[in-house]
C-alpha positions as a LaTeX table, in Angstrom:
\begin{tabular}{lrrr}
\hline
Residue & $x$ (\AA) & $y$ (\AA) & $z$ (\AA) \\
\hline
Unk1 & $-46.46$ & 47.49 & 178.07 \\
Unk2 & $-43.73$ & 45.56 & 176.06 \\
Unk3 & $-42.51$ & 42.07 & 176.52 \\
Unk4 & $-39.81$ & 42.19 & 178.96 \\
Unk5 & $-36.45$ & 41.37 & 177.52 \\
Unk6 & $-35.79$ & 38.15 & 179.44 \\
Unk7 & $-39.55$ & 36.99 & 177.93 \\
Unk8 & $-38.04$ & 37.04 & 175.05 \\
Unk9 & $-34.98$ & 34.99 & 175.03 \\
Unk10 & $-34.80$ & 31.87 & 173.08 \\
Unk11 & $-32.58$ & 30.16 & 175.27 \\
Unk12 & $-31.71$ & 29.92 & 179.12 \\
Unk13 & $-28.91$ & 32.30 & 180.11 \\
Unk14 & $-25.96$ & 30.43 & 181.89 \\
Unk15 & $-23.84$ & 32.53 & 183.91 \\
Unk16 & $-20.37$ & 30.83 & 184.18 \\
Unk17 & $-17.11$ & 31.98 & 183.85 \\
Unk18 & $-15.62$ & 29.60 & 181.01 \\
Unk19 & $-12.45$ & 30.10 & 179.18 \\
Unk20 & $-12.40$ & 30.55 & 175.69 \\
Unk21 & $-9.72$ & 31.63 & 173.04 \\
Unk22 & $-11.24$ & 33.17 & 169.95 \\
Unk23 & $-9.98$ & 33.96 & 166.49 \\
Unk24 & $-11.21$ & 35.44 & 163.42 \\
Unk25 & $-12.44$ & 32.95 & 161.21 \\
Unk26 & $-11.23$ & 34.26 & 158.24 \\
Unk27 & $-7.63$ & 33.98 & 159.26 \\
Unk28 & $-7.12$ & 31.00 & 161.13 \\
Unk29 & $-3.55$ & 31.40 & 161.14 \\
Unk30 & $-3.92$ & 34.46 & 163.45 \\
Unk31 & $-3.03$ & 34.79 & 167.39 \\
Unk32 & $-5.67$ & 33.34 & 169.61 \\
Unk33 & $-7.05$ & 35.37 & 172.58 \\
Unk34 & $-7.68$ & 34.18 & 175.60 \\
Unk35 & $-11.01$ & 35.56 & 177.48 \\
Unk36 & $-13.72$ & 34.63 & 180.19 \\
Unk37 & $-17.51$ & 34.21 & 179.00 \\
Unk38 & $-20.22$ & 36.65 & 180.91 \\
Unk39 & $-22.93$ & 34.23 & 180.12 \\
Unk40 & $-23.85$ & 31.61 & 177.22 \\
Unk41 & $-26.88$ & 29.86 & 176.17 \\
Unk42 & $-27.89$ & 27.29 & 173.06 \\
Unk43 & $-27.92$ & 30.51 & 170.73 \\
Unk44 & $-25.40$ & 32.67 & 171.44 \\
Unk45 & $-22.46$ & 33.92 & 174.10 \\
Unk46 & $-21.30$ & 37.07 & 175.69 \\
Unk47 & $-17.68$ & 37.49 & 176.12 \\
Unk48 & $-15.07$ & 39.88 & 177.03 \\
Unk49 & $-12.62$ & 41.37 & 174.45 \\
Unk50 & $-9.82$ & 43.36 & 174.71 \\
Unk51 & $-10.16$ & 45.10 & 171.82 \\
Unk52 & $-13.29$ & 45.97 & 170.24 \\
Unk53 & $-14.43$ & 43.59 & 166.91 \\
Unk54 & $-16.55$ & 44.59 & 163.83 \\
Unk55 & $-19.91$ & 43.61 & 163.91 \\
Unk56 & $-20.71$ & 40.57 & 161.39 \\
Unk57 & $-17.14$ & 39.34 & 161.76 \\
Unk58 & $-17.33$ & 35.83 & 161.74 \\
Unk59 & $-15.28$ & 34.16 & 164.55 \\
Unk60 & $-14.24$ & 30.86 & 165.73 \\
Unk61 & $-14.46$ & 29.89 & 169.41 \\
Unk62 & $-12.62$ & 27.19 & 171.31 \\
Unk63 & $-14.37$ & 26.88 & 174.63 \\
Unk64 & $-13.32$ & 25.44 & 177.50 \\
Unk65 & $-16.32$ & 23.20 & 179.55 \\
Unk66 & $-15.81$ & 20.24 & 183.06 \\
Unk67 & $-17.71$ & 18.84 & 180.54 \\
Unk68 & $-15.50$ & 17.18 & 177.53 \\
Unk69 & $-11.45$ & 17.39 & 178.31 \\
Unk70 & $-10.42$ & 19.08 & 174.99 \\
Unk71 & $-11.87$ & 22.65 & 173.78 \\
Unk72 & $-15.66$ & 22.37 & 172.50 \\
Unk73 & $-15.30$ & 24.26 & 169.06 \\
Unk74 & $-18.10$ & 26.87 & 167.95 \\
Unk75 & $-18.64$ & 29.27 & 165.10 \\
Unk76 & $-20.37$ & 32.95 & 165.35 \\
Unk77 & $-21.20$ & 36.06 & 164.14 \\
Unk78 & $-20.77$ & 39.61 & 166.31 \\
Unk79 & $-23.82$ & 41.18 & 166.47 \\
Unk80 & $-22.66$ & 43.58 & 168.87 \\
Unk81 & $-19.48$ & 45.07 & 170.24 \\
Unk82 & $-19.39$ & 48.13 & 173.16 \\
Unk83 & $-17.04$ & 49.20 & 175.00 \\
Unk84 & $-17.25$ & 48.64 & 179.08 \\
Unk85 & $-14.61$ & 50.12 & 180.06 \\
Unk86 & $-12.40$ & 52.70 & 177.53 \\
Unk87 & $-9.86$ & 51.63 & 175.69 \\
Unk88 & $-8.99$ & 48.50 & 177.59 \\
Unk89 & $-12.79$ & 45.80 & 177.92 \\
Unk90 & $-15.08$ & 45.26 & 175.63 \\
Unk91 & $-18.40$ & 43.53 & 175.66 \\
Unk92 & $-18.82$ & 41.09 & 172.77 \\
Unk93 & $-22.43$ & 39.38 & 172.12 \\
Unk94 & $-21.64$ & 36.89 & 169.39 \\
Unk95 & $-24.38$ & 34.74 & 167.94 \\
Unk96 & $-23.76$ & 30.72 & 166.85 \\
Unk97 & $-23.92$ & 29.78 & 163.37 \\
Unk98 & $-23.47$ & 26.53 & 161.91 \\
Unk99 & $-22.84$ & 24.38 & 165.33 \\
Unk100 & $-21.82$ & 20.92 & 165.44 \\
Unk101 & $-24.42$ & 18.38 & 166.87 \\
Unk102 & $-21.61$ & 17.65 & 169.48 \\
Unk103 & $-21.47$ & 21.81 & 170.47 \\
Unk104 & $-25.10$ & 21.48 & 170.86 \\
Unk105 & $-25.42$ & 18.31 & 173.43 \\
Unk106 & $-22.46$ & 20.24 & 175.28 \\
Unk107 & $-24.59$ & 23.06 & 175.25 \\
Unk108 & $-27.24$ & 21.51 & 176.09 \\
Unk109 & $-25.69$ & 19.96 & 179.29 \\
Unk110 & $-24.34$ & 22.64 & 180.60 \\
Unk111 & $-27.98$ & 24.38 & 180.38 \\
Unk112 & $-29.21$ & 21.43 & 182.37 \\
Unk113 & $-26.29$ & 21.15 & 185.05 \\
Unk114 & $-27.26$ & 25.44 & 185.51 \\
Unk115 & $-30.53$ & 24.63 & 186.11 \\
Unk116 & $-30.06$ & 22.11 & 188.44 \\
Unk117 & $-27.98$ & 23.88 & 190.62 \\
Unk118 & $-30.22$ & 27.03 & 190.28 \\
\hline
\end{tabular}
């Protein structure tokens, strides 16, 4: 029988519902969307879009946290885009790249304050 799918996770899932905005990274002089995070963890974060975005697309992330007062920044790469519901909400699982040592105490907090309350 195969390893079950949660087995295999790097990183603890967090299930909060966090603002972000996102943007593509190579035009940083493009709108900003707003959204709510499904879940995030030290590797990666799922997110709704309303518009579906091209796998490998680099994107930057401001996220909003109780833990720091201005937006923790984070950079990523789609690795997968479906649609939930047609036309109007998309899925997005986007995987960290290149995080700042500060993104990944925040991270790492917030993984601890989950577990706590789990």
């Amino acid at each position: 029988m195969a390893e079950s799918f949660k087995n295999r996770r790097k990183h603890m899932r967090i299930y909060r519902h966090f603002i972000l905005r996102y943007y593509f990274a190579s035009d940083p002089s493009a709108k900003k969307e707003v959204s709510q995070i499904n879940n995030i963890s030290r590797g990666g974060i799922n997110f709704s879009a309303a518009a579906p975005l091209k796998l490998g697309e680099a994107l930057e992330i401001e996220l909003k946290t109780p833990f720091l007062d201005e937006n923790l920044c984070l950079q990523g790469v789609i690795l997968e885009c479906r649609e939930k519901i047609p036309q109007i909400i998309y899925e997005v699982r986007l995987q960290f790249k290149d995080i700042s040592q500060q993104a990944k105490d925040i991270l790492a907090k917030v993984e601890q304050y989950a577990h706590k309350e789990g």
